[in-house]
C-alpha positions in Angstrom: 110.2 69.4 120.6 110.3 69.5 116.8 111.2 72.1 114.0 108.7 73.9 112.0 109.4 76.5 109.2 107.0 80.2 109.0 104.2 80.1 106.5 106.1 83.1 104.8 109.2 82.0 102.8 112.3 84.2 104.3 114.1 86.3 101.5 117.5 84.7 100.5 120.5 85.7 102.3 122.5 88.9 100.6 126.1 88.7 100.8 126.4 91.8 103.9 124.4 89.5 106.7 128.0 88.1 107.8 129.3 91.6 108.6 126.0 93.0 109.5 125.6 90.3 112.3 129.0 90.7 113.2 129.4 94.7 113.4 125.9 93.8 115.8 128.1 91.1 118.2 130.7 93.8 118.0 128.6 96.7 119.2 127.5 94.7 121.8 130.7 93.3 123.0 131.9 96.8 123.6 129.7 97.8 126.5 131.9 94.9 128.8 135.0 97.4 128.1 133.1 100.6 127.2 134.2 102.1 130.9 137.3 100.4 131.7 139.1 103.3 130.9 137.6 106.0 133.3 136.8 103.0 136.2 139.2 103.9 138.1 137.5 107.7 138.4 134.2 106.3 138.6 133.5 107.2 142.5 134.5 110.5 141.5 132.3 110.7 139.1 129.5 109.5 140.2 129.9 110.8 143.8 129.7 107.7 145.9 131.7 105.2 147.7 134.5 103.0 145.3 132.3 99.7 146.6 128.9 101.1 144.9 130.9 102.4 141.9 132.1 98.6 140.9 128.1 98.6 140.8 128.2 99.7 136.9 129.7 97.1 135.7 128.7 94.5 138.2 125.2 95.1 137.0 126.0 94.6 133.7 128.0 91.2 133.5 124.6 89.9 136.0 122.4 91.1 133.2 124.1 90.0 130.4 124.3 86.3 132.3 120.4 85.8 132.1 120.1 87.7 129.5 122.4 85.3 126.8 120.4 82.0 127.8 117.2 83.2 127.6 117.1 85.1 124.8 118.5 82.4 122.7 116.0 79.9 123.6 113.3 83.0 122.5 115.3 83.1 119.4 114.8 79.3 118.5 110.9 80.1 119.5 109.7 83.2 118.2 112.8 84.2 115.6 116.3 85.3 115.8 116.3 88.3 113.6 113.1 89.4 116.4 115.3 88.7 119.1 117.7 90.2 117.7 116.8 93.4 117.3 114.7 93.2 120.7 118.3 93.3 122.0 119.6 95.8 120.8 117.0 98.3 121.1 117.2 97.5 124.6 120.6 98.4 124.5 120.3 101.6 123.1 117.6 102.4 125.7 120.4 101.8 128.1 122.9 103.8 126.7 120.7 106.6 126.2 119.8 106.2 130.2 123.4 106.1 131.1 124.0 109.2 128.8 122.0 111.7 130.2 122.7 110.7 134.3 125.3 111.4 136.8 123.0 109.6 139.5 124.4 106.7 140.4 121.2 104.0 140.8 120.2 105.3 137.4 123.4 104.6 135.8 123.3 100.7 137.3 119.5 100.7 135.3 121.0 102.2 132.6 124.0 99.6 132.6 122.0 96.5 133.3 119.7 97.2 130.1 123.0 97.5 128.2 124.0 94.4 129.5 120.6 92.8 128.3 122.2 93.0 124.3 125.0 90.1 125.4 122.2 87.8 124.0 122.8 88.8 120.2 125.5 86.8 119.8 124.4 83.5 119.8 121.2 84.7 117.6 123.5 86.1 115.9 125.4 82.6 115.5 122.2 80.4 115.3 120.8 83.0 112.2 123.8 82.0 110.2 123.3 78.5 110.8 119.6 78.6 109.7 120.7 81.0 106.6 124.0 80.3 105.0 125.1 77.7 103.3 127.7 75.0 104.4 130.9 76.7 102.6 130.4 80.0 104.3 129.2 78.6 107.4 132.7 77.8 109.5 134.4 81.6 108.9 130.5 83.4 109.4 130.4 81.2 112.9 134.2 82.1 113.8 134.0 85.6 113.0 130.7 85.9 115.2 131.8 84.1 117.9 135.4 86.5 117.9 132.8 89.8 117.7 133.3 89.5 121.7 137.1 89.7 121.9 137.1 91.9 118.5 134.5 94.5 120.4 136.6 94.1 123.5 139.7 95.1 121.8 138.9 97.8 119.8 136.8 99.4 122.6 140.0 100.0 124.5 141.7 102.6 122.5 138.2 104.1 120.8 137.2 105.3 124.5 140.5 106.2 125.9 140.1 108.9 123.0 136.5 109.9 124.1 137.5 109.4 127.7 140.9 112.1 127.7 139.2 114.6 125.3 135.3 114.8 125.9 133.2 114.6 128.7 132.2 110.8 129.8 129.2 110.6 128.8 130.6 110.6 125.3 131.0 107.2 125.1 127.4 106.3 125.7 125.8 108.3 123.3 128.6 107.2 121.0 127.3 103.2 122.0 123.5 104.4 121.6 124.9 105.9 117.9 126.7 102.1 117.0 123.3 100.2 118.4 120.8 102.1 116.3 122.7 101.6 113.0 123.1 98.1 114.2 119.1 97.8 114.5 118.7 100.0 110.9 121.5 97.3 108.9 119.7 94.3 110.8 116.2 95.4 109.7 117.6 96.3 106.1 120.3 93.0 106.1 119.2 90.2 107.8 116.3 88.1 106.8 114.3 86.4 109.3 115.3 82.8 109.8 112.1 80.0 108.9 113.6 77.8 111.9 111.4 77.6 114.6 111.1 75.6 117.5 108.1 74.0 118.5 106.4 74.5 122.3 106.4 77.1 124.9 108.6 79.3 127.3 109.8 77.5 130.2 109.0 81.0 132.4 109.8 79.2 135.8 113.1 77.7 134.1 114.0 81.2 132.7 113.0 82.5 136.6 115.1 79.6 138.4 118.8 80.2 135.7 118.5 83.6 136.8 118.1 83.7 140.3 120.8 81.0 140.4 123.1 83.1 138.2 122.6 86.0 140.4 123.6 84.6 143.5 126.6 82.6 141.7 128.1 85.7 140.3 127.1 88.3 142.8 130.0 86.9 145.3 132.0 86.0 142.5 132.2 90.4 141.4 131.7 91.2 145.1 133.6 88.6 147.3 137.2 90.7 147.4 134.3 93.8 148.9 132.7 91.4 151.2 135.6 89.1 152.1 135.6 85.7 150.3 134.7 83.8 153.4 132.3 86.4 155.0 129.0 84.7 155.9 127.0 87.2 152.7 129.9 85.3 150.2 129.4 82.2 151.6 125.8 82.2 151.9 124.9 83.4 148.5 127.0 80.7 147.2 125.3 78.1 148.8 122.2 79.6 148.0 122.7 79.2 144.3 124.0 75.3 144.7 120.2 74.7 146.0 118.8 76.3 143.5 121.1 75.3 140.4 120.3 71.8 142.0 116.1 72.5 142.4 116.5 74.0 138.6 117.7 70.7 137.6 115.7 68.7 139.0 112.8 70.8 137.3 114.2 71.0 133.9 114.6 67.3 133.9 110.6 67.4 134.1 109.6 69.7 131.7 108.6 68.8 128.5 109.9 71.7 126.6 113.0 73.3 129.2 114.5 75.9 128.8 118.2 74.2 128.9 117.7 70.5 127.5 120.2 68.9 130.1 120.0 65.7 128.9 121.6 67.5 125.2 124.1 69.4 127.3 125.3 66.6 129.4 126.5 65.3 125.9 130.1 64.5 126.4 130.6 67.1 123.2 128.6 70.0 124.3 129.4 69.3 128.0 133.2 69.3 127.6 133.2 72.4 125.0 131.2 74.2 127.7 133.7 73.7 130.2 136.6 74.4 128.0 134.6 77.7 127.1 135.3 78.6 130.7 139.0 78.1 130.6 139.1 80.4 127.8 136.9 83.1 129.0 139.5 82.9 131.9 142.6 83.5 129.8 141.6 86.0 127.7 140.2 88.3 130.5 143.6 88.0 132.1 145.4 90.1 129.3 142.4 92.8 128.8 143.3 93.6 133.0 147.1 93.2 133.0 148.3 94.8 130.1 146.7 98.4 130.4 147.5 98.7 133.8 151.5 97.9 133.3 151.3 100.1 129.8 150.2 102.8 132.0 152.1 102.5 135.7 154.6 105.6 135.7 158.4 104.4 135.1 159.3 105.5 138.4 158.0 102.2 139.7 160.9 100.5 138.1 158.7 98.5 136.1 156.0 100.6 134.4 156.0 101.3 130.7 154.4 105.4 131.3 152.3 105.0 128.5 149.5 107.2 127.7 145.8 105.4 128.3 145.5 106.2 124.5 148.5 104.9 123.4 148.1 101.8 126.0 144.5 101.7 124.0 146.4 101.0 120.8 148.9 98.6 122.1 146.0 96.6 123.2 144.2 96.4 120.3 145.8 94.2 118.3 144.5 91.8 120.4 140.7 92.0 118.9 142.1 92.7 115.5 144.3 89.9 115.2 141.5 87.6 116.5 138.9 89.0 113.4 141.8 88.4 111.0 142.0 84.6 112.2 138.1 83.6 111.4 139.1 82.8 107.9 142.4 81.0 109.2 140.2 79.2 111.3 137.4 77.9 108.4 140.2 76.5 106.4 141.7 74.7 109.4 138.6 73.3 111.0 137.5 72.0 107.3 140.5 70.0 107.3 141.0 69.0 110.7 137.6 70.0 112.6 137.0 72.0 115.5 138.1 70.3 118.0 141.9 70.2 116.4 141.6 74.1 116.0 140.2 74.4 119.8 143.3 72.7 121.0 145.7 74.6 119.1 144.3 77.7 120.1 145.0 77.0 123.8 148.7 75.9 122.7 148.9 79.3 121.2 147.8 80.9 124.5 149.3 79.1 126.8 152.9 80.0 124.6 151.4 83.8 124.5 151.2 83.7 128.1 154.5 81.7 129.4 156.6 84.2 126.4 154.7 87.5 128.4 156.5 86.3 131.7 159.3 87.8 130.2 158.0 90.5 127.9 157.0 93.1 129.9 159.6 95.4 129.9 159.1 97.6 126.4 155.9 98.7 124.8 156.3 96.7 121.7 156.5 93.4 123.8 152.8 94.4 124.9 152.4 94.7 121.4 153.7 91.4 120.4 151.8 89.7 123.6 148.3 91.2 122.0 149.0 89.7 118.6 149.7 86.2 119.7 147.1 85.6 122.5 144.5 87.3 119.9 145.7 85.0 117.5 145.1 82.0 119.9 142.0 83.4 121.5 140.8 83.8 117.6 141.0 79.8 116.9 139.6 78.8 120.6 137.0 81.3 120.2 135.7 80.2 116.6 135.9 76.7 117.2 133.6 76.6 120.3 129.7 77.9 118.0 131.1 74.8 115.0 131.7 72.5 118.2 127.8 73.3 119.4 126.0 73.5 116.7 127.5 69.9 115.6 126.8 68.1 118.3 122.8 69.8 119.3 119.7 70.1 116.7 119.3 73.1 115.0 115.8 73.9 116.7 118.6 74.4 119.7 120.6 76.2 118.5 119.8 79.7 120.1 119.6 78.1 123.4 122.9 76.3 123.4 124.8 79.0 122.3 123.3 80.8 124.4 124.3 78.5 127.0 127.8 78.5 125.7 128.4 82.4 125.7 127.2 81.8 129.2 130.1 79.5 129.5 132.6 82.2 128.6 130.8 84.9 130.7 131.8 82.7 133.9 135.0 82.3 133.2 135.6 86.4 132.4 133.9 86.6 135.9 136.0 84.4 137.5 139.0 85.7 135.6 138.3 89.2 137.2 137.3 88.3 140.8 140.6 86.1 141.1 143.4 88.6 138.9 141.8 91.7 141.1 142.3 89.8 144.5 145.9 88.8 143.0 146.7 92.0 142.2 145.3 93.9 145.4 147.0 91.4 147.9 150.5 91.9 146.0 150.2 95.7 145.9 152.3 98.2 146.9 150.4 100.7 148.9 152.1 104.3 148.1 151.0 107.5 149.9 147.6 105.4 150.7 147.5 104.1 146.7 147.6 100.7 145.9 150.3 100.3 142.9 150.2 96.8 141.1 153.5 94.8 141.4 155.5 93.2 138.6 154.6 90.1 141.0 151.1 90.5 140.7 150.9 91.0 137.4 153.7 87.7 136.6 151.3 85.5 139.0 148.1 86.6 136.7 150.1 85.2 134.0 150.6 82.0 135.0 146.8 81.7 136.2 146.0 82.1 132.4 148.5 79.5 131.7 147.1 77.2 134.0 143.3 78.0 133.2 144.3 77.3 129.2 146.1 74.3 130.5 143.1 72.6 132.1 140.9 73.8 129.3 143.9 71.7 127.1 143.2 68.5 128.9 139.3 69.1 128.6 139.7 69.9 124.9 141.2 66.5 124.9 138.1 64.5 126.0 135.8 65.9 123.4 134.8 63.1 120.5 136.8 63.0 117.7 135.0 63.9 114.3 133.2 60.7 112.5 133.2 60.8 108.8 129.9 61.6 108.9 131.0 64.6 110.1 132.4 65.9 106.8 128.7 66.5 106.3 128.3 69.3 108.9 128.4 72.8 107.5 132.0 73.7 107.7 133.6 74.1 104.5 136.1 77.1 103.6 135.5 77.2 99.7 132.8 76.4 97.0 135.7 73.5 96.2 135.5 72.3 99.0 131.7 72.1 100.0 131.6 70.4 96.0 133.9 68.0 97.5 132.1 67.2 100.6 128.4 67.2 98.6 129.9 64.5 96.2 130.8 62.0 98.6 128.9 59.7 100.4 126.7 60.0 103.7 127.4 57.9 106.3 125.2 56.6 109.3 122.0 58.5 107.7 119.5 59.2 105.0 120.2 60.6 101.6 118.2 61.0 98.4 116.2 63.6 96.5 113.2 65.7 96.6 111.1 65.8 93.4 108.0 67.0 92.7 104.9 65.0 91.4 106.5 64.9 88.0 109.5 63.7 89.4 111.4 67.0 89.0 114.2 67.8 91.6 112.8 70.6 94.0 115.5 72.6 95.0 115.8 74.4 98.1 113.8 72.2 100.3 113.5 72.3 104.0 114.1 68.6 105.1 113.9 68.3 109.0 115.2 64.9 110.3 112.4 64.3 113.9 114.2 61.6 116.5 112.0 58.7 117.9 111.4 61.0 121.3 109.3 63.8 118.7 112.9 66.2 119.0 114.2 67.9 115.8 117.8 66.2 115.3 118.3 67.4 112.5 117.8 69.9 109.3 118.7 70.7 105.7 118.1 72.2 102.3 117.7 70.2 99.1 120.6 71.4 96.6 119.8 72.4 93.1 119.2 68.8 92.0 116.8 68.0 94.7 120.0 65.7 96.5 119.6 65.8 100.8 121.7 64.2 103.0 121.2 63.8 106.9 123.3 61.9 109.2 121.5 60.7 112.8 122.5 60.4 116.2 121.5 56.9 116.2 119.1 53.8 115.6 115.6 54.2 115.5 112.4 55.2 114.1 112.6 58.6 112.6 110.1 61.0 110.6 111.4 62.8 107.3 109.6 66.0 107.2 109.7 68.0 103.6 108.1 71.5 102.7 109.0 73.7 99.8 107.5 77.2 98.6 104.4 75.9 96.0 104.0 72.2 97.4 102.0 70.8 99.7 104.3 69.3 103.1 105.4 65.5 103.3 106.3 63.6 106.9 107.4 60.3 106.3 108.4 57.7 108.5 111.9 55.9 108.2 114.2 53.4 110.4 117.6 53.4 110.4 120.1 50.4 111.9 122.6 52.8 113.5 125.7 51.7 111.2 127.5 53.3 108.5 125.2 52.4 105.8 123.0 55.5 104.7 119.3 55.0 104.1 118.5 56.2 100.4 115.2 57.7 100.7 113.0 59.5 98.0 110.9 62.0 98.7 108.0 63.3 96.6 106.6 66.6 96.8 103.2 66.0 97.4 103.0 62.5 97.2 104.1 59.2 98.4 107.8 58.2 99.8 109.6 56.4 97.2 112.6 54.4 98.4 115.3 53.8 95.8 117.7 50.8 96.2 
């Protein structure tokens, strides 16, 4: 699968598409906490049974799971800023469905479209990658990424307020409200990316993820309803080992999958995938602890009597602290990479977390607990996209990130199926009511502590960063990306692109094509026609050029695999001219 660019140049990036895409990751982050503050009156209000209830949100963690996947491999196909918006109208459909029922099966249909917008962030992600340059890159990617936790966060308080004072179904017109002026900033903001990726929809790919998805994380939400080792639990899990395992086999055999397994079994993406997991774990732990003990009445002994508002805004720090930290995070990572700010991030949880076993006995301790997680949770969070999109090609970009917001879905999952089963068997049942125990909620710490600890170990296995690396697009300053343009490439092909006069052509689209016919690479000629593209590895490669007013150039090129670079010419139209 290769790379191509549309026929009609995309208009230059302004300097808004960084908060536009992010104020869209954020709007769609908040439908996973939209309801958490009226769940527990949910059977009430919807006049059913507390097992169909958990339904509403059940249905829209499922959706969201096929949902991210799929719609970023349609991304890298069709275009992001299409996808994009496809989204989030289906989003506001949803909200609008949710809004105007009380009937229980409609809400679920009204829920699982809202879920369907989860897949905006990593188009979101994968448009900033095809549109900004290198020394915006690392905080635009962080901050992105963060819009889930950030969305999360400031949810929390936003519809506790809607929740105590207005009827319920407030907060979906109030959602519809955020995703229309998302669409109407996108459409006005974001310029369609020229990236595309060349082939066809793997439909019976898309059709095998989801199935298997479904029955993974149906007994996952449902297994503390059904009994973790009922037959339906068991069953369903089993169900989705054959077909994760039949999937596999299939996608191994297509020529254009919709996962490339052979680019995620990469010891980089593989390992940051699984790490993803440990995080999603840990910081789904604090959004389900922390309300509930901010809000348990003081006659327990241990309950802070809080106010759902006020527990709202003790909460939040923990999304705002992780938005604050995406610049924090550019600076870092340009100096010491990703994969140092991943592992510091999880040191900063896993100290959140083992200080919060004995800071729950004031408000402002929850207070201080949000802050410090957030700010760990911030630096994990961003580095995971930089990790990605340096280690697959950019016509995968959608796909894998895709694949990695998956990643963190699971581990949120998990994180909720196992905390709720903690805290239900170490309940206190009072007058028929189950009451969390300090016990419970001490033992769901030291899950997260254990979860970031594993994710520590896996962080640990991911490749260090080459100096070739200093290439990839993750400078913090114009200094700084001056400094990285100036020195040398290593392991790769550098040079110019002029035009038949010899003239530098700036603003070039150079695609780097791998012996197998894959896209491994992709850049844009600076304003003196300089390019510089590093490669995975020997071989025979094709340098592909197009600019706006010049015929397109492919040229074939070899390269030994060492850490001499290749200086190759290329002339716009015209022949290859190598330079010594």
């Amino acid at each position: 699968m290769t790379l191509t660019t549309t026929d009609q140049p995309s208009r230059r990036a302004s300097g808004a598409l960084v908060p536009v895409l992010a104020f869209a990751g954020i709007v769609v982050a908040v439908m996973q906490t939209l309801l958490v503050p009226v769940i527990k009156d949910l059977p009430q209000l919807l006049d059913t049974a507390p097992s169909n209830a958990t339904w509403v949100l059940t249905s829209t963690l499922l959706s969201g799971a096929v949902a991210t996947p799929i719609m970023g491999r349609l991304g890298d196909l069709y275009g992001k800023r299409r996808m994009l918006i496809t989204s989030l109208a289906v989003m506001v459909v949803g909200a609008l469905v949710s809004a105007l029922t009380s009937d229980l099966l409609m809400m679920i249909v009204g829920r699982t479209l809202q879920g369907f917008a989860m897949g905006a962030i990593p188009l979101g992600i994968g448009l900033m990658r095809d549109m900004l340059p290198r020394e915006k890159l690392g905080s635009a990617m962080a901050l992105m990424s963060s819009s889930i936790g950030v969305g999360g966060g400031l949810a929390l308080p936003a519809a506790a307020v809607v929740a105590q004072h207005a009827d319920w179904h407030a907060l979906f017109y109030g959602a519809a409200g955020l995703g229309a002026l998302a669409i109407v900033l996108t459409l006005l903001v974001v310029p369609e990316s020229p990236m595309r990726a060349e082939g066809t929809f793997d439909v019976l790919g898309a059709l095998g993820l989801s199935t298997g998805l479904v029955l993974f994380l149906l007994p996952i939400t449902k297994g503390s309803d059904w009994g973790w080792t009922s037959g339906t639990t068991l069953g369903l899990f089993g169900a989705s080992l054959v077909v994760f395992l039949l999937w596999g086999v299939m996608e191994l055999r297509v020529k254009a999958p919709l996962v490339d397994l052979r680019t995620t079994a990469r010891p980089a993406v593989l390992f940051t995938n699984l790490a993803s997991i440990m995080v999603g774990v840990s910081f789904y732990v604090v959004s389900l602890v922390l309300p509930q003990l901010l809000q348990l009445p003081k006659s327990t002994g241990y309950g802070l009597g809080q106010s759902m508002v006020v527990a709202g805004l003790l909460v939040a720090p923990l999304g705002l602290t992780m938005m604050f930290t995406a610049p924090v995070y550019a600076r870092l990572s340009a100096k010491y990479g990703p994969k140092v700010t991943l592992i510091l991030g999880m040191l900063i949880i896993a100290i959140g977390y083992g200080a919060g076993l004995g800071l729950m006995s004031a408000p402002w301790q929850s207070l201080v607990i949000a802050v410090v997680l957030g700010a760990g949770i911030g630096l994990a969070y961003s580095s995971l996209p930089a990790l990605i999109v340096g280690a697959v090609p950019a016509s995968e970009t959608g796909a894998a990130n895709g694949l990695n917001t998956l990643m963190r879905s699971i581990g949120t999952s998990v994180s909720s199926a196992v905390i709720g089963m903690v805290l239900a068997n170490t309940a206190n049942n009072v007058g028929g009511v189950a009451i969390p125990t300090m016990h419970g909620f001490r033992v769901s710490f030291l899950i997260a502590t254990a979860a970031v600890a594993v994710g520590l170990v896996l962080a640990l296995f991911l490749p260090g960063r080459r100096p070739a690396d200093k290439l990839q697009l993750r400078a913090s300053s114009e200094e700084e990306a001056n400094l990285e343009r100036a020195e040398e490439v290593l392991r790769g092909f550098r040079g110019r692109v002029l035009d038949a006069d010899g003239s530098p052509v700036a603003r070039a689209r150079v695609t780097l094509i791998d012996p197998r016919g894959r896209q491994a690479g992709a850049t844009l000629s600076e304003e003196d026609g300089t390019y510089a593209l590093t490669v995975p590895a020997e071989g025979a490669y094709v340098l592909a050029a197009k600019a706006t007013g010049h015929a397109p150039l492919a040229s074939s090129a070899t390269h030994a695999g060492d850490d001499r670079p290749v200086d190759l010419d290329l002339s716009l139209p015209g022949e290859t001219l190598t330079t010594a």
